[in-house]
N, CA, C and O atoms as CSV, one atom per row, in Angstrom:
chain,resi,resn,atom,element,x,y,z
A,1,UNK,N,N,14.586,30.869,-26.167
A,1,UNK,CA,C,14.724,29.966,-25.062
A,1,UNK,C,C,16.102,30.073,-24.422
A,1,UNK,O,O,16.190,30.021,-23.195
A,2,UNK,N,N,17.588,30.277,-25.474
A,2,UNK,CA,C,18.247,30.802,-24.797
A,2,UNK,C,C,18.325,31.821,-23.604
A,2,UNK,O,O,19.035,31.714,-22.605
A,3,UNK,N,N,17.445,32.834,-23.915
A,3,UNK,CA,C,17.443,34.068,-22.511
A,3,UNK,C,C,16.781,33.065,-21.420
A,3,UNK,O,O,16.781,33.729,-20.384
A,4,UNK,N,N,16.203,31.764,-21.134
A,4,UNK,CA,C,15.118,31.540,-19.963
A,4,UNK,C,C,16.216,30.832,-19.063
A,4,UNK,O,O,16.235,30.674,-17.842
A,5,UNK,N,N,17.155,30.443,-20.072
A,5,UNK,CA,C,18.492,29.528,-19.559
A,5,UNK,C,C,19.004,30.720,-18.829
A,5,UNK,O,O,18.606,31.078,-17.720
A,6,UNK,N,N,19.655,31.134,-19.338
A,6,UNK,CA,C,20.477,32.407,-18.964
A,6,UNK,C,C,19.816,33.013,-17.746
A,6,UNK,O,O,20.202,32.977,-16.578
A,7,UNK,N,N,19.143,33.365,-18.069
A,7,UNK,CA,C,18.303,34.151,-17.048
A,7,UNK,C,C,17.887,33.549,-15.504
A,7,UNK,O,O,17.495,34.277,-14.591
A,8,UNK,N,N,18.016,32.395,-15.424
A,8,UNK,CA,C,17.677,31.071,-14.554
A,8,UNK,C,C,18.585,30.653,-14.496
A,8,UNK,O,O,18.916,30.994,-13.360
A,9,UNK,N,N,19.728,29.846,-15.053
A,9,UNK,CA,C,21.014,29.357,-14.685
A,9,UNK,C,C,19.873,27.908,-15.085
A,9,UNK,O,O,20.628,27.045,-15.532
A,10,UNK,N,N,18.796,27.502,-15.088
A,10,UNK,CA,C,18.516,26.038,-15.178
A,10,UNK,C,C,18.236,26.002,-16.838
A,10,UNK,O,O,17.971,26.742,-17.785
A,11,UNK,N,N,18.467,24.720,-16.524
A,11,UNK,CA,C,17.916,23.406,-18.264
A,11,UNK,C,C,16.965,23.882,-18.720
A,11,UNK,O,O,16.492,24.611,-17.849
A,12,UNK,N,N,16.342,23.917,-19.641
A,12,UNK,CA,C,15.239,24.349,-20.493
A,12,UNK,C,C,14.316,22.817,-20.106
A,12,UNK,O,O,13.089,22.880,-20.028
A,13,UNK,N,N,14.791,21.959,-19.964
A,13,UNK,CA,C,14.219,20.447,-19.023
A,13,UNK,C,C,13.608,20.766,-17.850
A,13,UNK,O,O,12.783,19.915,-17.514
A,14,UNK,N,N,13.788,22.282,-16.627
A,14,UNK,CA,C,13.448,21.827,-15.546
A,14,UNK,C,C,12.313,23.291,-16.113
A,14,UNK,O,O,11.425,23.702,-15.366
A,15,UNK,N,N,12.509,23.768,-17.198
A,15,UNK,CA,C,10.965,24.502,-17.149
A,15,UNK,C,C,10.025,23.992,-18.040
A,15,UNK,O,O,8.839,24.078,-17.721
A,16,UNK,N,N,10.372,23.412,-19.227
A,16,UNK,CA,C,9.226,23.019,-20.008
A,16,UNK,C,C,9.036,21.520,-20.116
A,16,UNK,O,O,9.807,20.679,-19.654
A,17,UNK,N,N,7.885,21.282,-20.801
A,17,UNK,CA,C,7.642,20.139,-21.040
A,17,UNK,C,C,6.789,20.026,-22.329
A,17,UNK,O,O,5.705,20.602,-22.417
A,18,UNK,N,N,7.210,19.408,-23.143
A,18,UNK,CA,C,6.473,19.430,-24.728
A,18,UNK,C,C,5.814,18.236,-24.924
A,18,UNK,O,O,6.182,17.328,-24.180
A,19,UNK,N,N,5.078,18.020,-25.594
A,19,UNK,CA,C,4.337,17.002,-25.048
A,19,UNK,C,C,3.505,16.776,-26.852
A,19,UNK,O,O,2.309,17.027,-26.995
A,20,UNK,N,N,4.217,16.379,-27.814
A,20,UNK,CA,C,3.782,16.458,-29.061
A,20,UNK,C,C,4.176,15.442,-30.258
A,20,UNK,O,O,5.318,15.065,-29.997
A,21,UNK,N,N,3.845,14.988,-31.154
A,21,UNK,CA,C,4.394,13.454,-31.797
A,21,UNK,C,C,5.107,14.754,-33.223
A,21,UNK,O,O,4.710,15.750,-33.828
A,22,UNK,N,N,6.163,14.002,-33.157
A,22,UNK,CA,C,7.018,14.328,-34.196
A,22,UNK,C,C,7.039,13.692,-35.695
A,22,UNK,O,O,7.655,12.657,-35.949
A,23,UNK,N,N,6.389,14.336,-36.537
A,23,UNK,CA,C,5.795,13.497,-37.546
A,23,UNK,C,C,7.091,13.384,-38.833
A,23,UNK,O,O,7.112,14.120,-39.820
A,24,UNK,N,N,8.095,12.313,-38.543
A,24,UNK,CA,C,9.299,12.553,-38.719
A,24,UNK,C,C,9.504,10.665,-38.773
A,24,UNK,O,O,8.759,9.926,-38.130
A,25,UNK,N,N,10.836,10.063,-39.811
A,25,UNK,CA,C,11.042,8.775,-39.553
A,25,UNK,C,C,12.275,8.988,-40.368
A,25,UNK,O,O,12.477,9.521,-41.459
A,26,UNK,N,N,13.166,8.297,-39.328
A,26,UNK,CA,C,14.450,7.532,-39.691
A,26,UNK,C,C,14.731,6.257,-39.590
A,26,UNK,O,O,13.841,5.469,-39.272
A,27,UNK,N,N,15.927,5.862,-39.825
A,27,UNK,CA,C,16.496,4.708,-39.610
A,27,UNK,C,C,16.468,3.917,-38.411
A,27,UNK,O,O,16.889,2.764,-38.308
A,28,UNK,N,N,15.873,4.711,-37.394
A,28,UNK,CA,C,15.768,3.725,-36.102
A,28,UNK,C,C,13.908,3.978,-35.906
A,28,UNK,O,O,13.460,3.742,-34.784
A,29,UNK,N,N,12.723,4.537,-37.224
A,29,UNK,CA,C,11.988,4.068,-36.971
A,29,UNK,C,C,11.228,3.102,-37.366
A,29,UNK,O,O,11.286,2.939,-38.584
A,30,UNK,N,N,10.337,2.192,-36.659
A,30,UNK,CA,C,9.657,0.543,-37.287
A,30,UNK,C,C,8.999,0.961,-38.372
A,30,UNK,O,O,8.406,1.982,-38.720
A,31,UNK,N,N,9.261,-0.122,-38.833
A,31,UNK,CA,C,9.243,0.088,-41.043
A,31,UNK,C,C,7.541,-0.002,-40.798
A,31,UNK,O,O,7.009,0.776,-41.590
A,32,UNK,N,N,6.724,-0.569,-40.117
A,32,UNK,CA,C,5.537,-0.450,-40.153
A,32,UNK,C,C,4.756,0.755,-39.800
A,32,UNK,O,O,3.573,1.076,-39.908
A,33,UNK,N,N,5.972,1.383,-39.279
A,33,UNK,CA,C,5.381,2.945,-38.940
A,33,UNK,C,C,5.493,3.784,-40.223
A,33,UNK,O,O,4.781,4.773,-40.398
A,34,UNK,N,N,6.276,3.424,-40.988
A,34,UNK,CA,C,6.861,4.949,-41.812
A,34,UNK,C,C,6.068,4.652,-42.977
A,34,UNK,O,O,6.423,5.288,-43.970
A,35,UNK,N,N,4.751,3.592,-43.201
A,35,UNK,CA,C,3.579,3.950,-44.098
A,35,UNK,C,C,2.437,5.427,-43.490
A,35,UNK,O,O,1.773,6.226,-44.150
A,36,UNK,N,N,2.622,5.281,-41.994
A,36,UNK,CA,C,1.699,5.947,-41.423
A,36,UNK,C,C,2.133,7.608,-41.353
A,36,UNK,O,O,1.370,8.503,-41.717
A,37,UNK,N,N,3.033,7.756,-40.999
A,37,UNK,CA,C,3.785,8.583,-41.071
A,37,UNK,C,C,3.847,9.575,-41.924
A,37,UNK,O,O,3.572,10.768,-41.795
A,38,UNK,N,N,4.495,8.554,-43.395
A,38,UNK,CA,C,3.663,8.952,-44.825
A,38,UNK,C,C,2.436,9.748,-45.403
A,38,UNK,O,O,2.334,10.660,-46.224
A,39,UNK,N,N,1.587,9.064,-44.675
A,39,UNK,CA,C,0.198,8.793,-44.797
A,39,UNK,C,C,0.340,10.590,-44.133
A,39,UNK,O,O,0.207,11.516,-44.933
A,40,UNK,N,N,0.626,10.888,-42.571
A,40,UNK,CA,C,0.646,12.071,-42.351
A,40,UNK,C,C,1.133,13.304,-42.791
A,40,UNK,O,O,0.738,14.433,-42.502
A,41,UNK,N,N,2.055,12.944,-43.536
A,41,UNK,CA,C,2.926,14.006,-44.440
A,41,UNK,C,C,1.926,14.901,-45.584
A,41,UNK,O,O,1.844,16.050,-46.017
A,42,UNK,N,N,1.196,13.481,-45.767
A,42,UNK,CA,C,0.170,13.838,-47.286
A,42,UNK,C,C,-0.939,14.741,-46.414
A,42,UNK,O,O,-1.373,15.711,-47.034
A,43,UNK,N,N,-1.276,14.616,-45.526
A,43,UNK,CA,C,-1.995,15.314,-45.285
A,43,UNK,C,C,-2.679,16.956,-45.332
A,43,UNK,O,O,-1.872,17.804,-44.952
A,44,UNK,N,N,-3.922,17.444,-45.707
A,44,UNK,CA,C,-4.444,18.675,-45.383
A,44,UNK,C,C,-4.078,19.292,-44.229
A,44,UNK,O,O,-3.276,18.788,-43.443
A,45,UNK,N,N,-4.680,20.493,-44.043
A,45,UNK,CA,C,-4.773,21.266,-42.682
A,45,UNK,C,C,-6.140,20.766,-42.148
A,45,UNK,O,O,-6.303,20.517,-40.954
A,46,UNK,N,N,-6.985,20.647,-42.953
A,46,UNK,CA,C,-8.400,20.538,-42.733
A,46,UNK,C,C,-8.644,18.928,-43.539
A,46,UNK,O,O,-8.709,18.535,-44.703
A,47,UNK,N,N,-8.740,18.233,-41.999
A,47,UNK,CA,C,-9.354,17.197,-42.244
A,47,UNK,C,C,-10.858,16.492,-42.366
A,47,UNK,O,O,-11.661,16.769,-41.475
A,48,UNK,N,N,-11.137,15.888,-43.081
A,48,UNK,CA,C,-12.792,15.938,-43.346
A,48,UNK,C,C,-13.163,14.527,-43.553
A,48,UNK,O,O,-14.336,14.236,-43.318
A,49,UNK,N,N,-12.321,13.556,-43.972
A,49,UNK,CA,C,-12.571,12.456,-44.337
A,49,UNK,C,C,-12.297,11.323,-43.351
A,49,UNK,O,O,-11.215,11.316,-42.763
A,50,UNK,N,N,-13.247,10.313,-43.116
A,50,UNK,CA,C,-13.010,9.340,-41.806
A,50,UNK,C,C,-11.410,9.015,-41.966
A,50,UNK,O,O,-10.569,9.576,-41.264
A,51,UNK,N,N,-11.122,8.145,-42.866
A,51,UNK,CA,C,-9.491,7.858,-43.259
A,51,UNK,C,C,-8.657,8.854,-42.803
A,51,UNK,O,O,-7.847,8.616,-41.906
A,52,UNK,N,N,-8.758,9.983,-43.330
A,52,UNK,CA,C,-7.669,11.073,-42.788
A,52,UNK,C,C,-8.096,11.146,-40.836
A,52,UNK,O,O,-7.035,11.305,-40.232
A,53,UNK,N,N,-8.806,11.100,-40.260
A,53,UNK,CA,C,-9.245,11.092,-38.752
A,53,UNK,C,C,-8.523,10.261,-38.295
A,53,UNK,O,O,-7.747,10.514,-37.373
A,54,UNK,N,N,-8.667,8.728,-39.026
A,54,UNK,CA,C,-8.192,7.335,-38.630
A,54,UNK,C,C,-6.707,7.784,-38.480
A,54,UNK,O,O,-6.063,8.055,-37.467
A,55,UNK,N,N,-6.453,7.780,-39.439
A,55,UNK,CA,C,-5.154,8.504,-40.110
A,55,UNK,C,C,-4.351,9.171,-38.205
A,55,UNK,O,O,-3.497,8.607,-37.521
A,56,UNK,N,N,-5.005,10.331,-37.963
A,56,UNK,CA,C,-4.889,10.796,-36.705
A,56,UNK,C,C,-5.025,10.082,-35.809
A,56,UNK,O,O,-4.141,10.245,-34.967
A,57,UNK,N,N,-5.588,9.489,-35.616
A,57,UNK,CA,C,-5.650,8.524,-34.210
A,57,UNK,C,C,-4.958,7.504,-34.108
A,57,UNK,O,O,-4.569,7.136,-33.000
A,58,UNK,N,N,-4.684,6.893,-35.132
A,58,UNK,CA,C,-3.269,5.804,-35.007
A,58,UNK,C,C,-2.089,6.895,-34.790
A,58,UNK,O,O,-1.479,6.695,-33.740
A,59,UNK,N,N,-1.736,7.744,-35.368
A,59,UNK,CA,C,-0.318,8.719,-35.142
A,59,UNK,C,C,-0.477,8.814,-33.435
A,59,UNK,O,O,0.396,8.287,-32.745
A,60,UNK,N,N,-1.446,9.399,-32.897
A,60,UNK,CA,C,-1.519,9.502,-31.486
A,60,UNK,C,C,-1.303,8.168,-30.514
A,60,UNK,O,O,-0.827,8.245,-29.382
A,61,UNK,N,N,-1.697,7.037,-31.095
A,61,UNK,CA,C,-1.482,5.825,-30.919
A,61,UNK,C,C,0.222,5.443,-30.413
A,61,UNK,O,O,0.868,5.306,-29.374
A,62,UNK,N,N,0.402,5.391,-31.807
A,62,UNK,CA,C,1.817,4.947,-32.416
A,62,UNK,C,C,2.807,5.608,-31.505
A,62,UNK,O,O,3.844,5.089,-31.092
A,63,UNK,N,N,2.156,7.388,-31.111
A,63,UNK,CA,C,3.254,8.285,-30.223
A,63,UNK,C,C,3.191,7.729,-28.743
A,63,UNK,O,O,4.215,7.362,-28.167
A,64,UNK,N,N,2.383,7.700,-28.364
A,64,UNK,CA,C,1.820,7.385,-27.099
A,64,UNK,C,C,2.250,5.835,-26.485
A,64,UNK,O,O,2.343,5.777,-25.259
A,65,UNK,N,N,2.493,4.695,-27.190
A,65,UNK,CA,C,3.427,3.834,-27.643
A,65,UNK,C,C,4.853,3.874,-27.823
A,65,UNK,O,O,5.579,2.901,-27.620
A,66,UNK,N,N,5.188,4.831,-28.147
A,66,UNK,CA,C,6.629,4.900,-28.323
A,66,UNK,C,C,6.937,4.458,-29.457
A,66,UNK,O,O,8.138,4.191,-29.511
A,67,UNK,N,N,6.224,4.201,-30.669
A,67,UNK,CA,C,6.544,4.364,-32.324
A,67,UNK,C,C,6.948,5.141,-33.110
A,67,UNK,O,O,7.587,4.895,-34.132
A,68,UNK,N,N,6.524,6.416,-32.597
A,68,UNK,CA,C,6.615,7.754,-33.356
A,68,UNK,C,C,6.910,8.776,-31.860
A,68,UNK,O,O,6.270,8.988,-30.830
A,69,UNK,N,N,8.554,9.346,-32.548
A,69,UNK,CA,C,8.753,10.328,-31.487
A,69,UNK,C,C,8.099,11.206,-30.643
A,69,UNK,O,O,7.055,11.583,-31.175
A,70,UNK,N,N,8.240,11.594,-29.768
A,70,UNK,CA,C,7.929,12.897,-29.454
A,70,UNK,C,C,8.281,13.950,-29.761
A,70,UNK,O,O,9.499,13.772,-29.742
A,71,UNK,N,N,8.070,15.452,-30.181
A,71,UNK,CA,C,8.794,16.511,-30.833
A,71,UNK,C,C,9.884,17.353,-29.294
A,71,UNK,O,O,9.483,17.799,-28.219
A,72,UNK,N,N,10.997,17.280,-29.743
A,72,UNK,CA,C,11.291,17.608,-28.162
A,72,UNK,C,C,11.451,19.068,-28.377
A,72,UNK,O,O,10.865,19.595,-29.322
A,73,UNK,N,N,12.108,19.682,-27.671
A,73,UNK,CA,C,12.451,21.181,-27.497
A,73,UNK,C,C,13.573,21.524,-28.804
A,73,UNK,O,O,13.373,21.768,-29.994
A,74,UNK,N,N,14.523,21.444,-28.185
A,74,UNK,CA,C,15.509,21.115,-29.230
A,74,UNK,C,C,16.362,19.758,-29.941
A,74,UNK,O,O,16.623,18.762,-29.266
A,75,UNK,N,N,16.767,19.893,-31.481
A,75,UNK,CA,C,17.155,18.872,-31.701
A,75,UNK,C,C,17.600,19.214,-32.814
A,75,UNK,O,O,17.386,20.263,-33.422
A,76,UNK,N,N,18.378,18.132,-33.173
A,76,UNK,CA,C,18.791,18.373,-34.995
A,76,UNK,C,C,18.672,17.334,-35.783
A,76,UNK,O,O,18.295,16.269,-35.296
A,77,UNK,N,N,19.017,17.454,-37.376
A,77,UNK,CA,C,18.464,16.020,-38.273
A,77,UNK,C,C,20.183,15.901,-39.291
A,77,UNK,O,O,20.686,16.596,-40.173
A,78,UNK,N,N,20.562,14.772,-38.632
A,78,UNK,CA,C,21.854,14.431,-39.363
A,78,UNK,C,C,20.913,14.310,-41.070
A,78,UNK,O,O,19.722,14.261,-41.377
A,79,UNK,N,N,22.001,14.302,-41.714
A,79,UNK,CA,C,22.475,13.917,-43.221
A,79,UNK,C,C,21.282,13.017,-43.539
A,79,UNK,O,O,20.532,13.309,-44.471
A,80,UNK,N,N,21.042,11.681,-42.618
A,80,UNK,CA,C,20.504,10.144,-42.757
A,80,UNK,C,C,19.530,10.572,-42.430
A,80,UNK,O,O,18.994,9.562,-41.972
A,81,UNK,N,N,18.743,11.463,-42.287
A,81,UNK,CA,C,17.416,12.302,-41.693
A,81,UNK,C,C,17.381,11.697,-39.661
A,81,UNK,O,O,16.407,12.031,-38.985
A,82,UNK,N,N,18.556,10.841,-39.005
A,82,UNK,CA,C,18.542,10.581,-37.855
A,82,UNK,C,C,18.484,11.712,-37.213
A,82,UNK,O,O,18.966,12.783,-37.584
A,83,UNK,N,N,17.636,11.400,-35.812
A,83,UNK,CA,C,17.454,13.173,-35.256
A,83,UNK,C,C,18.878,12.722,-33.834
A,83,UNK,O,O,19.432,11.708,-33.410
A,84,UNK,N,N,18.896,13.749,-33.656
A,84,UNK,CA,C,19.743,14.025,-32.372
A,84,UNK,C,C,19.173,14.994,-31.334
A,84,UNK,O,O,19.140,16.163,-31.720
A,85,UNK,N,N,18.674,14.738,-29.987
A,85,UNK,CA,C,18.105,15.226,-29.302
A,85,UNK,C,C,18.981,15.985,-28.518
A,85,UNK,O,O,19.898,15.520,-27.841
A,86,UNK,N,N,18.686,17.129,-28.623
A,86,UNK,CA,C,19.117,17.479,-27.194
A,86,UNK,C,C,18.623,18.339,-26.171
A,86,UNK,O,O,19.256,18.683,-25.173
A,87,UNK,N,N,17.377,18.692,-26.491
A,87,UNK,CA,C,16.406,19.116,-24.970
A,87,UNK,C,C,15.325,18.853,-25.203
A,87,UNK,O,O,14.875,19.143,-26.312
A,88,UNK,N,N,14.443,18.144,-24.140
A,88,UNK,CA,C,12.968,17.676,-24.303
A,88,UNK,C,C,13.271,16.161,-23.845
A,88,UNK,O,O,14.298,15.689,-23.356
A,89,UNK,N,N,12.075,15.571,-24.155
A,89,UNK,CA,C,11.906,14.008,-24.274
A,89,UNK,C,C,11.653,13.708,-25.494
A,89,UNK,O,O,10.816,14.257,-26.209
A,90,UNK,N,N,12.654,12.472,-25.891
A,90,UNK,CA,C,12.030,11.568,-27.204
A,90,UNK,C,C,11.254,11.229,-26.808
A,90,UNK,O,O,10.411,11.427,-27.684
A,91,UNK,N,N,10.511,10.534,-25.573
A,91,UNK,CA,C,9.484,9.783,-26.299
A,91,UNK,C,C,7.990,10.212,-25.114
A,91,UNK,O,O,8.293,10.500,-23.956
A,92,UNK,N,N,6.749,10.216,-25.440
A,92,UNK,CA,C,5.682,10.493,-24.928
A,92,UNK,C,C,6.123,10.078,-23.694
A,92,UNK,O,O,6.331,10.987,-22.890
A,93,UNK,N,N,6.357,8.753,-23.262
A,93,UNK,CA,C,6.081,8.127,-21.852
A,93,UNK,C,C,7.411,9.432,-21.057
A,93,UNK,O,O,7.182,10.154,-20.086
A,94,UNK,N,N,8.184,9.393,-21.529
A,94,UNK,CA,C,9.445,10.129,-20.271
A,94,UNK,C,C,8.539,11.465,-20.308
A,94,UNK,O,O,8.237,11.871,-19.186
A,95,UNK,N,N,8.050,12.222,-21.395
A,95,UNK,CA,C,7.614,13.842,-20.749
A,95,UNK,C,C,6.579,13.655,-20.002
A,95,UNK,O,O,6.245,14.699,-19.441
A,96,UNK,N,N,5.671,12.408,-19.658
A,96,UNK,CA,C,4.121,12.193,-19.051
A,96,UNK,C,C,4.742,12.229,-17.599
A,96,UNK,O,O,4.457,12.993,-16.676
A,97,UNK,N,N,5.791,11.065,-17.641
A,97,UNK,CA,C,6.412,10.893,-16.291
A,97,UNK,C,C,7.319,11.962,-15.881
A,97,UNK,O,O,7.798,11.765,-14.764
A,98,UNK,N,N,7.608,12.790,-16.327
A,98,UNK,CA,C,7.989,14.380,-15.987
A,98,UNK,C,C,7.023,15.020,-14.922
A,98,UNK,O,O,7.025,15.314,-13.727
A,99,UNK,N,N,6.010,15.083,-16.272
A,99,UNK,CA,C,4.736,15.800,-15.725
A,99,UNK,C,C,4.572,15.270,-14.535
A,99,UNK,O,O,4.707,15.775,-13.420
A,100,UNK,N,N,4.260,14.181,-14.870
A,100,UNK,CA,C,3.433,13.824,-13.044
A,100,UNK,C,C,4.141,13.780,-12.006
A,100,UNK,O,O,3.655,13.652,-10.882
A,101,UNK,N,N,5.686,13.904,-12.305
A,101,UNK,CA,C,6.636,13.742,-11.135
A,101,UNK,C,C,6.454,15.648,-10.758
A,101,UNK,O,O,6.319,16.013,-9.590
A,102,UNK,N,N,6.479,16.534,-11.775
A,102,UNK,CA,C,5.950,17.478,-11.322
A,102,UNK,C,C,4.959,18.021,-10.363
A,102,UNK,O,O,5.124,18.730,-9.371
A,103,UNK,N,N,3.664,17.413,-11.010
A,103,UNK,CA,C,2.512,17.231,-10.074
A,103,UNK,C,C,2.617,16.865,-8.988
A,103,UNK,O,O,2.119,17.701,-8.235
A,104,UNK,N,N,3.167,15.704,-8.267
A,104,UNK,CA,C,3.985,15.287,-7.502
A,104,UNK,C,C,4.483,15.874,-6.402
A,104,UNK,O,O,4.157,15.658,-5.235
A,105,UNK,N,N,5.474,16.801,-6.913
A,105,UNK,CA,C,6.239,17.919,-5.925
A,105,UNK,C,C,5.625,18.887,-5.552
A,105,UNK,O,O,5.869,19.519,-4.524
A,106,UNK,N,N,4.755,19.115,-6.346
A,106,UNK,CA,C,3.792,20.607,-6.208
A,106,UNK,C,C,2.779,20.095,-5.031
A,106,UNK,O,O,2.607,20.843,-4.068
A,107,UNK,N,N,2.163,18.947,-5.082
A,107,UNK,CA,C,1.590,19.098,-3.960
A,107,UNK,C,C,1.152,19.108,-2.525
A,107,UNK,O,O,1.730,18.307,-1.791
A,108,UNK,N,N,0.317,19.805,-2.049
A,108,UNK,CA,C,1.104,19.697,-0.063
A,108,UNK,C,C,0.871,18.495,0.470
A,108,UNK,O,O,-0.146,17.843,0.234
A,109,UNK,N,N,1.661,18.185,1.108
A,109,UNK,CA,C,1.978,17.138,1.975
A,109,UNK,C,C,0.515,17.153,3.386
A,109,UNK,O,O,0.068,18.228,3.786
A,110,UNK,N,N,0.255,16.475,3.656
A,110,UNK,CA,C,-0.932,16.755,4.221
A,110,UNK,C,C,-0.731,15.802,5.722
A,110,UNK,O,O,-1.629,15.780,6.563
């Protein structure tokens, strides 16, 4: 991703957009989340059981909410497992509203 910078002179912000829940909890996430979270860690590749599904659809929930991060582009994990962002969106709602501000520009004016 370095060369797309380089190569462009722009942010790795004005080309991508990631759009994914970061199955990850620190100190700034709600203690009612980090059973679920848990719960995802344990998880298979291959899910089969209603619980493990459920399991999935609250995580999508929880992200989509703003409970559980978004995975951004780049980032790092202090000591305290706290992440530090620094390209992408933390959270679902800012990369949606990316997107559509994208959508947005792209289309003709009529």
């Amino acid at each position: 991703m370095m060369f797309l910078k380089s190569s462009t002179g722009k942010s790795l912000n004005d080309h991508i957009i990631r759009l994914s829940p970061l199955i990850h909890y620190d100190t700034n996430t709600p203690e009612n989340v980090i059973p679920l979270v848990k719960d995802l860690y344990a998880l298979d590749m291959d899910l089969t059981k209603d619980e493990e599904i459920n399991s999935l659809i609250a995580c999508f929930n929880a992200w989509k909410n703003g409970r559980i991060y978004n995975q951004p582009i780049e980032f790092k994990v202090e000591r305290n497992s706290d992440l530090l962002f620094q390209q992408g969106d933390k959270w679902y709602q800012d990369g949606m509203n990316r997107w559509v501000s994208w959508e947005d520009s792209e289309r003709p004016v009529n």
